[in-house]
Residue frames as qw, qx, qy, qz and C-alpha x, y, z in Angstrom:
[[0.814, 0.192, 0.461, 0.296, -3.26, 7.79, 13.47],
 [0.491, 0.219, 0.178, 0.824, -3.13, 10.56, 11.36],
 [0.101, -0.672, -0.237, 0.695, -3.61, 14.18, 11.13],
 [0.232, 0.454, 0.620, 0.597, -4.86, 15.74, 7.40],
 [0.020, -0.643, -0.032, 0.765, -4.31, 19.41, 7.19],
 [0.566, 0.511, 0.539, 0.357, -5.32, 21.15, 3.92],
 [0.249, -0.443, 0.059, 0.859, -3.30, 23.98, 2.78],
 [0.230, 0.570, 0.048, -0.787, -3.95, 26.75, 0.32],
 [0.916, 0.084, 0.373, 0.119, -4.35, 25.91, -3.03],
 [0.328, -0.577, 0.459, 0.591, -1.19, 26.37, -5.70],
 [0.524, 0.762, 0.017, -0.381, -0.93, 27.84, -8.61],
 [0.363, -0.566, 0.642, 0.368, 0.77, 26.06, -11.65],
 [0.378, 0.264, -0.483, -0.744, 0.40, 24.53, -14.90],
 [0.284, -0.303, -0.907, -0.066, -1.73, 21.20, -13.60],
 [0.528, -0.544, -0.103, -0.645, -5.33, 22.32, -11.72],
 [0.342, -0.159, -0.722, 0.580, -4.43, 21.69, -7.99],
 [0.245, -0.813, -0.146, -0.507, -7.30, 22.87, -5.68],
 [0.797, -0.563, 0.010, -0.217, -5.69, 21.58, -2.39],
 [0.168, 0.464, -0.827, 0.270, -2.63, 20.06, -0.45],
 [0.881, -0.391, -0.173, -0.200, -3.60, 16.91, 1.60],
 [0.077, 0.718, -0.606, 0.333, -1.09, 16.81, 4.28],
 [0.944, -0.179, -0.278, 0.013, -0.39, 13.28, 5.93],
 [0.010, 0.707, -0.574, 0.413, 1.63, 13.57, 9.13],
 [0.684, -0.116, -0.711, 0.119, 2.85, 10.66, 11.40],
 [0.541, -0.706, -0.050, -0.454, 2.35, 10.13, 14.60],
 [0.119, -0.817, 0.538, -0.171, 4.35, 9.22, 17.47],
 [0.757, -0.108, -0.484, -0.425, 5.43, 5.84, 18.05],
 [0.551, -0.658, 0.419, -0.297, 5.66, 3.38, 20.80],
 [0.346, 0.240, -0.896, -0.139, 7.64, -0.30, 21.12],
 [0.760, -0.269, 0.303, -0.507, 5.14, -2.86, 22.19],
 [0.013, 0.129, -0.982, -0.135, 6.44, -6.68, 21.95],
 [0.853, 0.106, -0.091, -0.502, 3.97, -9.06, 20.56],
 [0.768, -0.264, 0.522, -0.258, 3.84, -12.34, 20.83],
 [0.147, 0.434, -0.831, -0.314, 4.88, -15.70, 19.13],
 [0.818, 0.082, 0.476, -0.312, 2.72, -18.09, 17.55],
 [0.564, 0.225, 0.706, 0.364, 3.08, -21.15, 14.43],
 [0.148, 0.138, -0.426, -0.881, 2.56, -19.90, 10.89],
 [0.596, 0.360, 0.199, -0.690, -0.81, -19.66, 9.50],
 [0.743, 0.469, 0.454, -0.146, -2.50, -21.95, 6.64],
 [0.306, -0.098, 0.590, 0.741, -1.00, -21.72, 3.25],
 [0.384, 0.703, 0.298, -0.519, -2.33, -19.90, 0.71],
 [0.691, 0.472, 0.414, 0.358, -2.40, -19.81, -3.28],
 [0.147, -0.380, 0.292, 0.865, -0.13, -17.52, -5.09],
 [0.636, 0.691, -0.039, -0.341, -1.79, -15.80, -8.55],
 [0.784, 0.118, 0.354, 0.496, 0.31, -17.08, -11.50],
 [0.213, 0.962, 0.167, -0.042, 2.61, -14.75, -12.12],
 [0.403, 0.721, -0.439, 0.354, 6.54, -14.05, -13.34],
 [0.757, -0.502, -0.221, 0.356, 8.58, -15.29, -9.73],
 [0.190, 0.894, -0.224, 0.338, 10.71, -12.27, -8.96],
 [0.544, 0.265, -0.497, 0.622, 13.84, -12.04, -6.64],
 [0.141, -0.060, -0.576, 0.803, 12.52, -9.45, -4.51],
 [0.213, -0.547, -0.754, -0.297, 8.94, -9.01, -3.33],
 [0.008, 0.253, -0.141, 0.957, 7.06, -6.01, -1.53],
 [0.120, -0.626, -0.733, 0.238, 4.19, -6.31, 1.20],
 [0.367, 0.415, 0.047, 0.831, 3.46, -2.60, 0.57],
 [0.045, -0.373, 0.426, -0.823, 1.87, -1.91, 3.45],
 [0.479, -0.391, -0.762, -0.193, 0.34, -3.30, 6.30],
 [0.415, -0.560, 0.247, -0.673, -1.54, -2.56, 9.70],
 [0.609, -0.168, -0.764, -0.133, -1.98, -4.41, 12.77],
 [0.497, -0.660, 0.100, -0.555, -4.20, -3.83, 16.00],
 [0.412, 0.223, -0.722, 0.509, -2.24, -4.70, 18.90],
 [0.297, -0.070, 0.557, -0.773, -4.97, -3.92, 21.21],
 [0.856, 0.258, 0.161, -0.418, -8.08, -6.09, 19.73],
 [0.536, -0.114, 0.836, -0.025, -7.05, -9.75, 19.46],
 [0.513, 0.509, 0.691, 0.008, -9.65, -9.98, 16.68],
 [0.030, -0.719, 0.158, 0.676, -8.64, -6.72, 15.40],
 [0.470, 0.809, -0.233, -0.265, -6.97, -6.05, 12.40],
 [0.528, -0.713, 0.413, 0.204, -4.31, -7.86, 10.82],
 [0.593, 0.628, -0.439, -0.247, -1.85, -8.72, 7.76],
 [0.666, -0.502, 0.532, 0.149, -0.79, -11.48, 6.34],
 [0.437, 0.728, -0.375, -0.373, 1.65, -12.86, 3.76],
 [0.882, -0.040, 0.461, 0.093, 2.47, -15.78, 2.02],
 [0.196, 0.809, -0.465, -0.302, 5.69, -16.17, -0.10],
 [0.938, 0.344, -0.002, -0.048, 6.51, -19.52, -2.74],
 [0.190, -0.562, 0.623, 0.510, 9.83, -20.95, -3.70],
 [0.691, 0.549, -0.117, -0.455, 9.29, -21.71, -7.64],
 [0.383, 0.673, -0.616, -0.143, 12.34, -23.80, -7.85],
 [0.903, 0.029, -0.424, -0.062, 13.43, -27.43, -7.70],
 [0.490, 0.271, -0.530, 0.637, 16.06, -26.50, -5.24],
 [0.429, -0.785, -0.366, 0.257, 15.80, -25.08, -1.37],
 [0.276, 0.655, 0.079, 0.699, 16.64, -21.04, -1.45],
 [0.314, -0.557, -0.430, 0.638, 17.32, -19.37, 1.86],
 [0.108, 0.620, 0.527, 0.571, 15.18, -16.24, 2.16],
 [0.332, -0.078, -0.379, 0.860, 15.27, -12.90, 3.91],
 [0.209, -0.752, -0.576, -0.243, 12.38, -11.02, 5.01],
 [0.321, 0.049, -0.229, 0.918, 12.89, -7.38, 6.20],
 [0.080, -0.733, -0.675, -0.015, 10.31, -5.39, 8.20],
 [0.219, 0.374, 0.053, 0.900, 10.13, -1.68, 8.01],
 [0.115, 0.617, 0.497, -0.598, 8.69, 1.01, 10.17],
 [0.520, 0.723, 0.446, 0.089, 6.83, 3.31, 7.90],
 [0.270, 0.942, -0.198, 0.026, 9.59, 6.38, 7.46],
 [0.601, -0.577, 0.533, 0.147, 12.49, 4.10, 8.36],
 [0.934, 0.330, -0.129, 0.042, 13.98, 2.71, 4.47],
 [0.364, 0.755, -0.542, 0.066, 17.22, 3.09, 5.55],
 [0.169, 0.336, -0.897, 0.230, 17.27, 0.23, 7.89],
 [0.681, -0.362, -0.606, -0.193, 14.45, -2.83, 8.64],
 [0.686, -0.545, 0.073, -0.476, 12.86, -2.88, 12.27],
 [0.678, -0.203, 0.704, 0.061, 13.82, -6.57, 12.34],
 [0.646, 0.341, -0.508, -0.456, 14.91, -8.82, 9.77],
 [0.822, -0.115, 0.415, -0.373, 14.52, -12.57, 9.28],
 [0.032, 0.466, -0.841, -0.273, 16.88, -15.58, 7.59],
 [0.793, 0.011, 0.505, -0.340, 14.58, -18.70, 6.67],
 [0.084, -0.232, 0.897, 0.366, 15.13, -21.65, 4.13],
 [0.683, 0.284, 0.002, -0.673, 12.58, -22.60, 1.83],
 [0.567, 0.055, 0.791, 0.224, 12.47, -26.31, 0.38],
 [0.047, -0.180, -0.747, -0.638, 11.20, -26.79, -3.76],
 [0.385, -0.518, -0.509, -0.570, 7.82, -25.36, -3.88],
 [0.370, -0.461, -0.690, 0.418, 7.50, -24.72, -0.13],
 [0.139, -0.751, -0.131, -0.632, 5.14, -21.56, 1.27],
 [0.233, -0.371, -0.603, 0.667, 5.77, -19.99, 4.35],
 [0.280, -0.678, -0.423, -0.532, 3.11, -17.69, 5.56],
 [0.196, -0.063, -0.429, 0.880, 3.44, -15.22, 7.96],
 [0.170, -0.884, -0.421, -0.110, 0.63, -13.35, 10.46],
 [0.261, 0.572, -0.148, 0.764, 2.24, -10.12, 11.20],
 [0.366, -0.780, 0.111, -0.495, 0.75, -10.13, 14.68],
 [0.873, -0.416, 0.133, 0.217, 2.84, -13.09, 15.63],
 [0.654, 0.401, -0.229, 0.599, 6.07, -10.94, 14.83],
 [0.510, -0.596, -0.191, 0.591, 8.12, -9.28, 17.85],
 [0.393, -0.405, -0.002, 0.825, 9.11, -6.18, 18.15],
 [0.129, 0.506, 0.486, 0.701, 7.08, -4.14, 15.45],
 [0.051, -0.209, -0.282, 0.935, 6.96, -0.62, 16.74],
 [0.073, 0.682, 0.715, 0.132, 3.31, 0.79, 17.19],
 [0.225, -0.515, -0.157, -0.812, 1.75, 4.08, 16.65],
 [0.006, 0.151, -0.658, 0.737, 0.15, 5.52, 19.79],
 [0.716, -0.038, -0.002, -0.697, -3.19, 4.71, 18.83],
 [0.745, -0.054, 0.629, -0.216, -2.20, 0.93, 19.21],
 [0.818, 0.535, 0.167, -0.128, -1.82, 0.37, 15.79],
 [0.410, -0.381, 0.596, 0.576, 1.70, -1.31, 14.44],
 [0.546, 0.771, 0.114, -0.307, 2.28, 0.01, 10.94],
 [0.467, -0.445, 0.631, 0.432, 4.94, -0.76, 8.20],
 [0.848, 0.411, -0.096, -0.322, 6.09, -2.69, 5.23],
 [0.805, -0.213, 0.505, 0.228, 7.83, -5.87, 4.39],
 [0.499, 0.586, -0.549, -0.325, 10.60, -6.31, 1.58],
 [0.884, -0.107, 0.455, -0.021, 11.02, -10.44, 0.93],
 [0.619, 0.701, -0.287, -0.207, 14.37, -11.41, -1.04],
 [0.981, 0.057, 0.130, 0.130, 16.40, -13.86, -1.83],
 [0.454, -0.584, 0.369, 0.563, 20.44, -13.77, -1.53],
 [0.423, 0.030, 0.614, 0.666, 21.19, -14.15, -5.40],
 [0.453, 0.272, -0.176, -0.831, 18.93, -12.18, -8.51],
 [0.025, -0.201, -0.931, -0.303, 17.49, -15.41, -9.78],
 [0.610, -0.221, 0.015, -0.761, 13.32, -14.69, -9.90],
 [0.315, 0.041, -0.929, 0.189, 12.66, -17.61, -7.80],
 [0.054, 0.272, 0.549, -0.788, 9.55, -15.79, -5.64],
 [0.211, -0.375, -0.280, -0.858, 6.19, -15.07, -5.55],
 [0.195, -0.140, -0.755, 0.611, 3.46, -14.63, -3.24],
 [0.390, -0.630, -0.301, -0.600, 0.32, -12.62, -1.88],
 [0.131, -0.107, -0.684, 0.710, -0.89, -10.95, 1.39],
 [0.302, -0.669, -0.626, -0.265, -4.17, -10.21, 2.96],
 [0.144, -0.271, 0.375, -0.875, -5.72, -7.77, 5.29],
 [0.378, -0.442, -0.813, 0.031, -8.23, -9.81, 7.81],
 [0.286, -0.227, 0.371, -0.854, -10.41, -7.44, 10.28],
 [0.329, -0.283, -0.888, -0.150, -12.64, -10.29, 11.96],
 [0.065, -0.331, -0.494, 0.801, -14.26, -7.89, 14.04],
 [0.307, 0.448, -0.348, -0.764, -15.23, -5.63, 10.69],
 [0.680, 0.270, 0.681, -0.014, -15.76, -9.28, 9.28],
 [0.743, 0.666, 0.029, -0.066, -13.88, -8.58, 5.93],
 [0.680, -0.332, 0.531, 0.381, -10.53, -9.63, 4.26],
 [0.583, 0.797, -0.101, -0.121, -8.73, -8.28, 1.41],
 [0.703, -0.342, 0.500, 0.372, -6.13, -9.30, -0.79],
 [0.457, 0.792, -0.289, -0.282, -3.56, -8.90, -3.41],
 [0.782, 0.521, -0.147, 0.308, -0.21, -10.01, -4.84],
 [0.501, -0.638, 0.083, 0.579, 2.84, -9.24, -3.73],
 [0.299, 0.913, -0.230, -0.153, 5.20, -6.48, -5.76],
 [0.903, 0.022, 0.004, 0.430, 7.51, -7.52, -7.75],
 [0.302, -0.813, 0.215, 0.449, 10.72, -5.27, -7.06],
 [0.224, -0.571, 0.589, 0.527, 13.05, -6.47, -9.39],
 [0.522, 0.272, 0.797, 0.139, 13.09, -8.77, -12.61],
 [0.199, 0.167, 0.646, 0.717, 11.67, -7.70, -16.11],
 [0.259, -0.656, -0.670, -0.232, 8.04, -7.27, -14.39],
 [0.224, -0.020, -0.274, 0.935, 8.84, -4.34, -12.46],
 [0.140, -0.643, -0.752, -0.036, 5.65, -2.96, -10.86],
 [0.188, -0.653, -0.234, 0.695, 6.61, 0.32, -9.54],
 [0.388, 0.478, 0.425, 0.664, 5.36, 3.76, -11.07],
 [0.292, 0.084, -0.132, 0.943, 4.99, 6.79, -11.28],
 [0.544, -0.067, -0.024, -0.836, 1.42, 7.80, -12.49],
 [0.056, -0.209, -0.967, 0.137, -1.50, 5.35, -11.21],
 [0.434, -0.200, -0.142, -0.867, -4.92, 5.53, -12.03],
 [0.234, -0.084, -0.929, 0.274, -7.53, 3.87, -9.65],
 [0.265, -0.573, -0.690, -0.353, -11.26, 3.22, -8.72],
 [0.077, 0.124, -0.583, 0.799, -12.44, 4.43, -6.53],
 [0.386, -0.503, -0.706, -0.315, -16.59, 3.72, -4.82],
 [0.001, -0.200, 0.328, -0.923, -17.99, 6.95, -2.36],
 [0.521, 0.045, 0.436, -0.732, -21.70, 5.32, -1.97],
 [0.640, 0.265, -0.564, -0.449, -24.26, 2.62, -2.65],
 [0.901, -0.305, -0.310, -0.002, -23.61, -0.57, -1.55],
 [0.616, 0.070, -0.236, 0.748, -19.60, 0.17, -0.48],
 [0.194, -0.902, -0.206, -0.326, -20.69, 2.79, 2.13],
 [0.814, -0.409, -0.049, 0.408, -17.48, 2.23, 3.60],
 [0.259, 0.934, -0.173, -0.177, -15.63, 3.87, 0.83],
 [0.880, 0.361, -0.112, 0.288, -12.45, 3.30, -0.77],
 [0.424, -0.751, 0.465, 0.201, -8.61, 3.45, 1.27],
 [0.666, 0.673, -0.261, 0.190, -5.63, 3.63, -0.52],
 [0.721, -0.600, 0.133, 0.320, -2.40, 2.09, 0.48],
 [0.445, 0.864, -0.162, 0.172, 0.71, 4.06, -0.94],
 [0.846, -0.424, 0.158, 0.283, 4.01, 3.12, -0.79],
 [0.197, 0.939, -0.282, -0.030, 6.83, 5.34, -2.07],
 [0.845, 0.152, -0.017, 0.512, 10.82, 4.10, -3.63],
 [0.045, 0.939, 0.007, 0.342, 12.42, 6.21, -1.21],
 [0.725, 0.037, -0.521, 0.449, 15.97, 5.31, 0.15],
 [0.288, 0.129, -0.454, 0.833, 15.72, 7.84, 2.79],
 [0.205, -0.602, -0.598, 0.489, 13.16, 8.66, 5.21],
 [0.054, 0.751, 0.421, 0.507, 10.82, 12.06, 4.28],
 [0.121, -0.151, -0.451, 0.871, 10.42, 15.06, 6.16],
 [0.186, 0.601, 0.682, -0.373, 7.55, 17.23, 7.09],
 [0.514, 0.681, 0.240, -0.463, 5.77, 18.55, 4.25],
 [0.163, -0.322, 0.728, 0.584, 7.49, 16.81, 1.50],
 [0.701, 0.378, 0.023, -0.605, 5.42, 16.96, -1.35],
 [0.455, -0.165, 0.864, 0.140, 5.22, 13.27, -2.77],
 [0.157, 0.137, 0.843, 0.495, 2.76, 13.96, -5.42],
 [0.399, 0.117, 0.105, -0.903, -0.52, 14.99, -6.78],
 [0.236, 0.342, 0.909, -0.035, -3.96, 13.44, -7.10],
 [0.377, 0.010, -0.358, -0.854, -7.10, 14.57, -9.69],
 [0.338, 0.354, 0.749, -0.447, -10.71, 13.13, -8.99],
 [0.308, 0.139, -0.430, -0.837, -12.61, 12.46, -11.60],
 [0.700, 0.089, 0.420, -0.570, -16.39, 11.39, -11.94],
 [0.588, 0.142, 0.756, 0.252, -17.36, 8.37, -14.26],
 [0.493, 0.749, 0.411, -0.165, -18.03, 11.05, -17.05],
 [0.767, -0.103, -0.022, 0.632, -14.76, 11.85, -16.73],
 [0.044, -0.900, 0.042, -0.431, -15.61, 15.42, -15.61],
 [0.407, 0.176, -0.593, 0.672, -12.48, 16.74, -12.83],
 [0.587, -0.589, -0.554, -0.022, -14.21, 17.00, -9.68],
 [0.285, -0.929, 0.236, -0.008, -11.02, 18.59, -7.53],
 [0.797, 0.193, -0.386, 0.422, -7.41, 17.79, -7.48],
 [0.185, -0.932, 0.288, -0.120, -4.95, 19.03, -5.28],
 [0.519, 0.593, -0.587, 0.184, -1.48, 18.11, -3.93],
 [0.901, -0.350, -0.231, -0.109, -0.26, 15.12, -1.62],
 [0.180, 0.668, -0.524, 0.496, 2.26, 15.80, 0.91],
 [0.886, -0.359, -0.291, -0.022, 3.59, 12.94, 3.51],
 [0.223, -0.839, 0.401, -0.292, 5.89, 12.29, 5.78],
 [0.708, -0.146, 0.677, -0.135, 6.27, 8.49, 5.42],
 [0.068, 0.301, -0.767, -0.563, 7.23, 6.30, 2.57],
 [0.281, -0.201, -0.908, -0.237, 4.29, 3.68, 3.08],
 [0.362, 0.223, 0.533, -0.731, 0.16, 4.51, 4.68],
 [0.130, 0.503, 0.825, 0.221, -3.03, 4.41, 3.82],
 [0.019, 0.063, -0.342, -0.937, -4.98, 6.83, 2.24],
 [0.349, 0.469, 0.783, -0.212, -9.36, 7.26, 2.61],
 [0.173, 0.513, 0.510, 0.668, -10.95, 8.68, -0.42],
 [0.171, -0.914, -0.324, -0.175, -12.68, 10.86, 2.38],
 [0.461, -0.622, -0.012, 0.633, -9.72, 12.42, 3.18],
 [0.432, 0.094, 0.370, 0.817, -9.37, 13.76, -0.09],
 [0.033, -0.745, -0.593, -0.303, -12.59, 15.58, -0.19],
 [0.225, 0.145, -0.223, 0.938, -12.46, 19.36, 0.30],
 [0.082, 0.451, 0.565, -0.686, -15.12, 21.48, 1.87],
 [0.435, 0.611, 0.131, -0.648, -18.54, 23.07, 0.01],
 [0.335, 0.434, -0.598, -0.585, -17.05, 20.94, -2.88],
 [0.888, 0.118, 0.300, -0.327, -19.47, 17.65, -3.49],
 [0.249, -0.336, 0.875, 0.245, -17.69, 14.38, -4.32],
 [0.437, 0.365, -0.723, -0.392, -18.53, 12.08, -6.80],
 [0.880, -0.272, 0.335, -0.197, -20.14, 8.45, -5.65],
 [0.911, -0.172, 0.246, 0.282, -18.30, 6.82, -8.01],
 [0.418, 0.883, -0.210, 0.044, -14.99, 7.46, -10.34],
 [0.812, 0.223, -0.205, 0.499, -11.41, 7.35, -10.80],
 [0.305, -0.926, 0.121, 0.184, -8.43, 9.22, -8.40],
 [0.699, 0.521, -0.215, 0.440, -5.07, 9.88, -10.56],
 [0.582, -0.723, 0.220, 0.300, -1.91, 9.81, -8.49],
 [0.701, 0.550, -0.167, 0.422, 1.11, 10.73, -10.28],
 [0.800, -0.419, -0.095, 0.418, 4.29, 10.54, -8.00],
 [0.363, 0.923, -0.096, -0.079, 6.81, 14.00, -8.18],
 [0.028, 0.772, -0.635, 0.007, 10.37, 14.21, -9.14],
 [0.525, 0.576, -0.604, -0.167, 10.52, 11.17, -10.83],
 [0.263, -0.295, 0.836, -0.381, 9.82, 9.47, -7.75],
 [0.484, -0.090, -0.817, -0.299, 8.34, 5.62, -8.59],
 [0.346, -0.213, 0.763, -0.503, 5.96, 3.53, -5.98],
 [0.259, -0.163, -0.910, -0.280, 2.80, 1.53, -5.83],
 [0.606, -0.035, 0.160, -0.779, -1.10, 1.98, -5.34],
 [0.245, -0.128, -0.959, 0.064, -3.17, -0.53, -3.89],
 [0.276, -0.205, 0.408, -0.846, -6.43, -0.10, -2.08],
 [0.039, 0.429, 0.886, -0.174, -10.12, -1.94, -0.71],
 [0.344, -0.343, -0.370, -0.792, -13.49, -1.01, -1.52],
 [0.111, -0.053, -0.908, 0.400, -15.27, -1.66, 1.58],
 [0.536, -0.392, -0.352, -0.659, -18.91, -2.24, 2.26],
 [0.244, -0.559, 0.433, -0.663, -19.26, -1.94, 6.20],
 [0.553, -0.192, 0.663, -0.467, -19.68, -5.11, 8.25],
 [0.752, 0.454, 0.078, -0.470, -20.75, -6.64, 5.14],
 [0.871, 0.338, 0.177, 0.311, -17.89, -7.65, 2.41],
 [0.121, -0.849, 0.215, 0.467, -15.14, -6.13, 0.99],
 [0.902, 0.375, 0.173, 0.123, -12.98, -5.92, -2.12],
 [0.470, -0.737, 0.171, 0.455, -9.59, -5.61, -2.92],
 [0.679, 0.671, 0.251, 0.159, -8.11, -4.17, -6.12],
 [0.537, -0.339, 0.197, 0.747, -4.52, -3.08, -7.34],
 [0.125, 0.847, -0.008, -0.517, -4.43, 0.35, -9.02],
 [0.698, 0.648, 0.224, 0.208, -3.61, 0.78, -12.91],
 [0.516, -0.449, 0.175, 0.709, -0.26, 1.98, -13.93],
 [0.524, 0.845, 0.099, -0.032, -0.70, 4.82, -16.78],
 [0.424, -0.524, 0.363, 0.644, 3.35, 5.46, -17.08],
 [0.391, 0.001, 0.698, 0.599, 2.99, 4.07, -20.55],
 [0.148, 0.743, 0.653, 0.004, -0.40, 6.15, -21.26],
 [0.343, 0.165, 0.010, 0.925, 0.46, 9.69, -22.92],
 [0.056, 0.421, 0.510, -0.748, -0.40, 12.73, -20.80],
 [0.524, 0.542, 0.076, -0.653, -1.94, 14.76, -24.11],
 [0.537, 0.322, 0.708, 0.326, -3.26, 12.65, -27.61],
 [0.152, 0.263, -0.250, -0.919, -3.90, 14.57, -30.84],
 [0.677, 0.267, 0.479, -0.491, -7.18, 14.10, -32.06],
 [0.422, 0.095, 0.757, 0.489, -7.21, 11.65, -35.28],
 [0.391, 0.486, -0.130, -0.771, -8.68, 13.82, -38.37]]
């Protein structure tokens, strides 16, 4: 799936102890089947937007019971709205996998399982990987939605919101601060799913940002620097962890995106076989980096 090299660390005016390198892997085309849409499902209440963002999903093509993602997307309006649903590979923004045309009646949800879509290219480990953009031909905010991750095997299911892309509610940032549970009950640990606003397709070792680890006392723990090759993955809290250096059980991980580059953090707390929880990361954009102290 992946490969997570750690390079020296670099010297500059933020404490970096580390690089965490994230490299893709090769992929293959595997056709999947067609089946009906799934159940409907309840949007949060929340602004309708024009365009909407699955920001990243997985599905096991080899275990039936596996993994898999799904999304459900509203029309808000009194009118029927023909809608367009684009699927991405993960380093591919400059052009959807496949894309899809559908009509929506007044208030109608469609809901999509991602493992009953064709053609979504897999990774050689069997796992198809991506993300979905869902918009509508005009700017009106007429959308909203939410998607899940289901592992009925694992026997847990997370969920969120979709992103809004466009519209006044803009979701995407830069810096993102986020839980983050290393032991306890959630012995699973905590994966992050990052997704990067990047019209063009990365290369190898593009730095995409840095991350800081901090304990609930809000002592730094380790930082270092995050370098991908993909606009959209996932991310385990034990991959950040460096050698001889002891982690934290619980605390926050700051991401702050570089060169002005925007995206979106998402991730699951997961307690093994057991439960799970899903939770969208905090944007700090609007949070200043240094305060003076009030006299």
């Amino acid at each position: 799936m992946f490969r997570l090299n750690r390079l020296a660390p670099s010297i500059g005016s933020r404490p970096r102890v580390a690089a965490l390198l994230v490299l893709a892997s090769l992929f293959a085309l595997l056709p999947l089947a067609a089946s009906p849409l799934a159940a409907q499902t309840a949007p949060e209440a929340v602004e309708p937007t024009a365009d909407l963002l699955l920001p990243y999903f997985e599905v096991d093509t080899l275990n039936g019971t596996g993994r898999s993602t799904l999304f459900a997307v509203r029309n808000e309006t009194n009118i029927a709205v023909d809608v367009i649903v684009r699927y991405y590979e993960v380093n591919l923004p400059q052009l959807p996998q496949r894309t899809e045309r559908v009509t929506l009646a007044s208030k109608e949800t469609l809901t999509q399982n991602l493992r009953f879509v064709p053609d979504l290219r897999v990774d050689e480990d069997g796992i198809a990987r991506g993300y979905v953009v869902i918009s509508t031909d005009g700017a009106e905010p007429v959308l909203q939605g939410d998607w899940f991750r289901i592992d009925f095997a694992g026997n847990f299911a997370t969920g969120d919101r979709l992103v809004q892309l466009t519209g006044s509610d803009l979701e995407l940032c830069q810096r993102w601060s986020a839980r983050f549970f290393n032991g306890g009950a959630f012995d699973g640990g905590a994966t992050f799913f990052l997704w990067l606003d990047s019209p063009l397709s990365l290369t190898f070792g593009t730095t995409v940002g840095f991350y800081s680890v901090y304990d609930e006392q809000g002592s730094l723990a380790f930082s270092g620097e995050l370098q991908a090759d993909r606009v959209a993955f996932a991310l385990r809290f034990t991959d950040l962890l460096l050698p001889l250096i002891p982690a934290p059980d619980f605390g926050t991980v700051e991401f702050e995106f570089a060169d002005e580059l925007d995206g979106y953090v998402t991730g699951v707390l997961d307690a093994t076989n057991r439960y799970s929880v899903g939770f969208s990361a905090s944007c700090v954009d609007d949070v200043p980096l240094f305060l003076q102290p009030v006299e």
